[in-house]
C-alpha positions as CSV (number, residue, x, y, z in Angstrom):
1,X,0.0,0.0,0.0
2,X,0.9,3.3,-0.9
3,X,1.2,7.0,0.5
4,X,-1.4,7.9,-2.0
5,X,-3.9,5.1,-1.2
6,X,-3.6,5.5,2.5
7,X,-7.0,7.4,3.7
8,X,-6.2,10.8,5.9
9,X,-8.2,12.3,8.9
10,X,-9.6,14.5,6.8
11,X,-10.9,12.0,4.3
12,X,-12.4,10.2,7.2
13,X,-14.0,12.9,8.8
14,X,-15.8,13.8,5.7
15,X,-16.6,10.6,4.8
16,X,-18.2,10.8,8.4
17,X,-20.2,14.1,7.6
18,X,-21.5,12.7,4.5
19,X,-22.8,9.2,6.6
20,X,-24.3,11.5,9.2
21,X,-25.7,14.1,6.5
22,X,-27.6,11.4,4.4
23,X,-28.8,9.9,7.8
24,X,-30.3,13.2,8.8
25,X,-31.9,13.5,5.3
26,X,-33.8,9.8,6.2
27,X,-34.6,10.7,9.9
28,X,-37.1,13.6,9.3
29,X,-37.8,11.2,6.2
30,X,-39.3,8.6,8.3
31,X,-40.9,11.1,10.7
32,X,-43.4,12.4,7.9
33,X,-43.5,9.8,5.2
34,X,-45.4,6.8,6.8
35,X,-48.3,9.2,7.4
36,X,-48.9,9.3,3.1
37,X,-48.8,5.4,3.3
38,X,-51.6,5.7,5.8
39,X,-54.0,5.8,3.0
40,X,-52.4,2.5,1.4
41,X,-51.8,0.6,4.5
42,X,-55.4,0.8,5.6
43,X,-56.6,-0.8,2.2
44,X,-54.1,-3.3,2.7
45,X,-54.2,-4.1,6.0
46,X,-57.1,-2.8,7.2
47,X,-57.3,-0.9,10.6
48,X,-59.0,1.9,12.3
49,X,-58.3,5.8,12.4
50,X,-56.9,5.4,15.5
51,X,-54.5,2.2,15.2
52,X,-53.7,3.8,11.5
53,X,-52.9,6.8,13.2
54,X,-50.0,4.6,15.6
55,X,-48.0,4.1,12.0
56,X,-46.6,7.7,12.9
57,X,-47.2,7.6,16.5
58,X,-45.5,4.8,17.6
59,X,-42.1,6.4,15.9
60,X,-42.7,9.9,17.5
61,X,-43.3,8.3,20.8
62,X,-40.4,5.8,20.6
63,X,-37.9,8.5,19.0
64,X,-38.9,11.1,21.3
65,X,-39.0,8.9,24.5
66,X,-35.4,7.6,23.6
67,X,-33.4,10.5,23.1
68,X,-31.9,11.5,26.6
69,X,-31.1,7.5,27.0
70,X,-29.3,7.2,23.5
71,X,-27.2,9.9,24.6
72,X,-25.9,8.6,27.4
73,X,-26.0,5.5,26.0
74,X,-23.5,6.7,23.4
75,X,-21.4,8.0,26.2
76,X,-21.6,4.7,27.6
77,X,-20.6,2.5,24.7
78,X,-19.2,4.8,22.3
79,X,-20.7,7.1,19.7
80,X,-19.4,5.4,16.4
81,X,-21.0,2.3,17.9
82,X,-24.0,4.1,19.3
83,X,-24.3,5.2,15.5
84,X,-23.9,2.0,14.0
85,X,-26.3,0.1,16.1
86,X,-28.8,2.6,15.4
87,X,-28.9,2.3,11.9
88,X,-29.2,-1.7,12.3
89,X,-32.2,-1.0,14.8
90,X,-33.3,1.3,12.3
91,X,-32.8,-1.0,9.2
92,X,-33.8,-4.1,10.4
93,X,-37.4,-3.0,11.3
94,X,-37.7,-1.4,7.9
95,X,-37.4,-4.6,5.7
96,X,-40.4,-6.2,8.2
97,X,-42.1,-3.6,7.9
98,X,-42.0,-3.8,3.8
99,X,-43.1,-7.8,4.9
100,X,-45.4,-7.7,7.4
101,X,-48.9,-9.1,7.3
102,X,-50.4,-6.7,10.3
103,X,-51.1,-3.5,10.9
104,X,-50.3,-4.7,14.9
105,X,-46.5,-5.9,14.0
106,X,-46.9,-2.8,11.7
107,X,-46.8,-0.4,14.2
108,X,-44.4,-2.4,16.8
109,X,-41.8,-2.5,14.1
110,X,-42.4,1.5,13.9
111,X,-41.5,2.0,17.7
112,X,-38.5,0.0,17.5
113,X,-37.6,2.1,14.6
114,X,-37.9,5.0,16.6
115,X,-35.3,3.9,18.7
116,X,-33.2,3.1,16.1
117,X,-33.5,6.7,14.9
118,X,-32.9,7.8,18.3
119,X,-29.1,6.5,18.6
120,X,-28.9,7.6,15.0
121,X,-29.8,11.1,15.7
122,X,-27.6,11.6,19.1
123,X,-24.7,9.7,18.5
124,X,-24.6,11.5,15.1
125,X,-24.3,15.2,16.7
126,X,-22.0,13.7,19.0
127,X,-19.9,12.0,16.2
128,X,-19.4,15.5,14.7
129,X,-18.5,17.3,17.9
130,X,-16.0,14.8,18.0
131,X,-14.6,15.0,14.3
132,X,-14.5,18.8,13.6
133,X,-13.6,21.8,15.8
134,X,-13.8,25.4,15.6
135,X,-15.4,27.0,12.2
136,X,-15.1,23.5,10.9
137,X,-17.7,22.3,13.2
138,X,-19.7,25.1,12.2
139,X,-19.6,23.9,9.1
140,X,-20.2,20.4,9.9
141,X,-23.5,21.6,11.9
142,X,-24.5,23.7,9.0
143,X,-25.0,20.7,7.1
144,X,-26.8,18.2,9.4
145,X,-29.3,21.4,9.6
146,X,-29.8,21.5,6.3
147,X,-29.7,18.0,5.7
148,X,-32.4,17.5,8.5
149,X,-34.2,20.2,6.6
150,X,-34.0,18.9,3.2
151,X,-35.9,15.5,5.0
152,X,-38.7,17.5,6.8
153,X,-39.1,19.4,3.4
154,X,-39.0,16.6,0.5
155,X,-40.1,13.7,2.6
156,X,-43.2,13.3,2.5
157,X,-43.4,14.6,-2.1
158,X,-40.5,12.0,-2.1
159,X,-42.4,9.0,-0.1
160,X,-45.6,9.8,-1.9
161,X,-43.8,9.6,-5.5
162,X,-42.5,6.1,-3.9
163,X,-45.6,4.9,-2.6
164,X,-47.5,6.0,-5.8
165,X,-45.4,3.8,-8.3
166,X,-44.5,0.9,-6.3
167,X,-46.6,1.0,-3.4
168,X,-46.5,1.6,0.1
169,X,-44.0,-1.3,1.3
170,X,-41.4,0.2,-1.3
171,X,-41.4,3.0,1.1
172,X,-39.9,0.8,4.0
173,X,-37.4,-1.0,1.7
174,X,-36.1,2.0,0.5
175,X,-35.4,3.4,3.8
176,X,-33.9,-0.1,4.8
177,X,-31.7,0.2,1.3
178,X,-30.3,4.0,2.2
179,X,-29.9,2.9,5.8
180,X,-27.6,-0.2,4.7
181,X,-25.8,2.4,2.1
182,X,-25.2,4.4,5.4
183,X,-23.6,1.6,7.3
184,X,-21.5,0.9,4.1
185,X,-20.4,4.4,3.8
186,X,-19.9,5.2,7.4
């Protein structure tokens, strides 16, 4: 191996930014894009208002509930590895989702992906504290905002354009496929 081939901080620490950037993209992603399947899932599955209404629910609660306690679990067991469970949690869930047979497991799967988005999200802010410094973190910052933005703003056209053509399970195998990508690039 080479000089030239030999990866440098600063290769890695963008490398880092771009994992933690497309993450944030998915986050807000999955926060508003189940709620256009709603419509899809209840002809499929059947259901309720109110246990259709738990396919977004059950990730708010899950996500929101988990925060403080992926923190510290990220101080506890390390960030990178706070991060890369998270995405598993987060991945995992997703391709059952795209299988299941109930709106029930349906929704379960949805809590446990709120965890998973949970130790995403905290171990990812913390990941960038810990790579950049000064105006660079700044920077860094800058971008998971507008990353997280870019989510919350084209989620739910970009869900509905995947739900539309190839129904609402590709939805949940696409976010399992750009959460895998993730793990691969991070």
């Amino acid at each position: 191996m080479d000089a030239a081939s030999i990866p440098t901080a600063a290769d890695n620490r963008y490398k880092v930014l771009v994992a933690i950037c497309i993450s944030a993209i998915i986050i807000p992603l999955v926060f508003t894009g189940p709620a256009s399947s709603i419509p899809s899932v209840a002809r499929d599955l059947g259901g309720d208002q109110a246990s259709l209404g738990w396919i977004v629910n059950a990730y708010a609660i899950a996500f929101g509930g988990c925060v403080m306690a992926a923190g510290a679990l990220g101080d506890q067991i390390g960030r990178k590895r706070c991060f890369v469970t998270g995405l598993v949690i987060f991945a995992v869930p997703s391709v059952l989702i795209g299988l299941t047979p109930s709106l029930l497991v349906l929704n379960l799967l949805r809590a446990l992906e709120g965890i998973g988005g949970a130790l995403v999200l905290t171990s990812a802010t913390s990941l960038l504290a810990q790579e950049f410094e000064g105006a660079e973190r700044t920077r860094a910052f800058s971008f998971l905002g507008t990353a997280f933005g870019v989510g919350l703003a084209f989620g739910p056209m970009a869900s509905g354009f995947v739900i539309e053509h190839w129904g609402w399970r590709a939805l949940y195998f696409a976010i399992a496929i750009i959460s895998i990508l993730i793990l691969v690039l991070g």
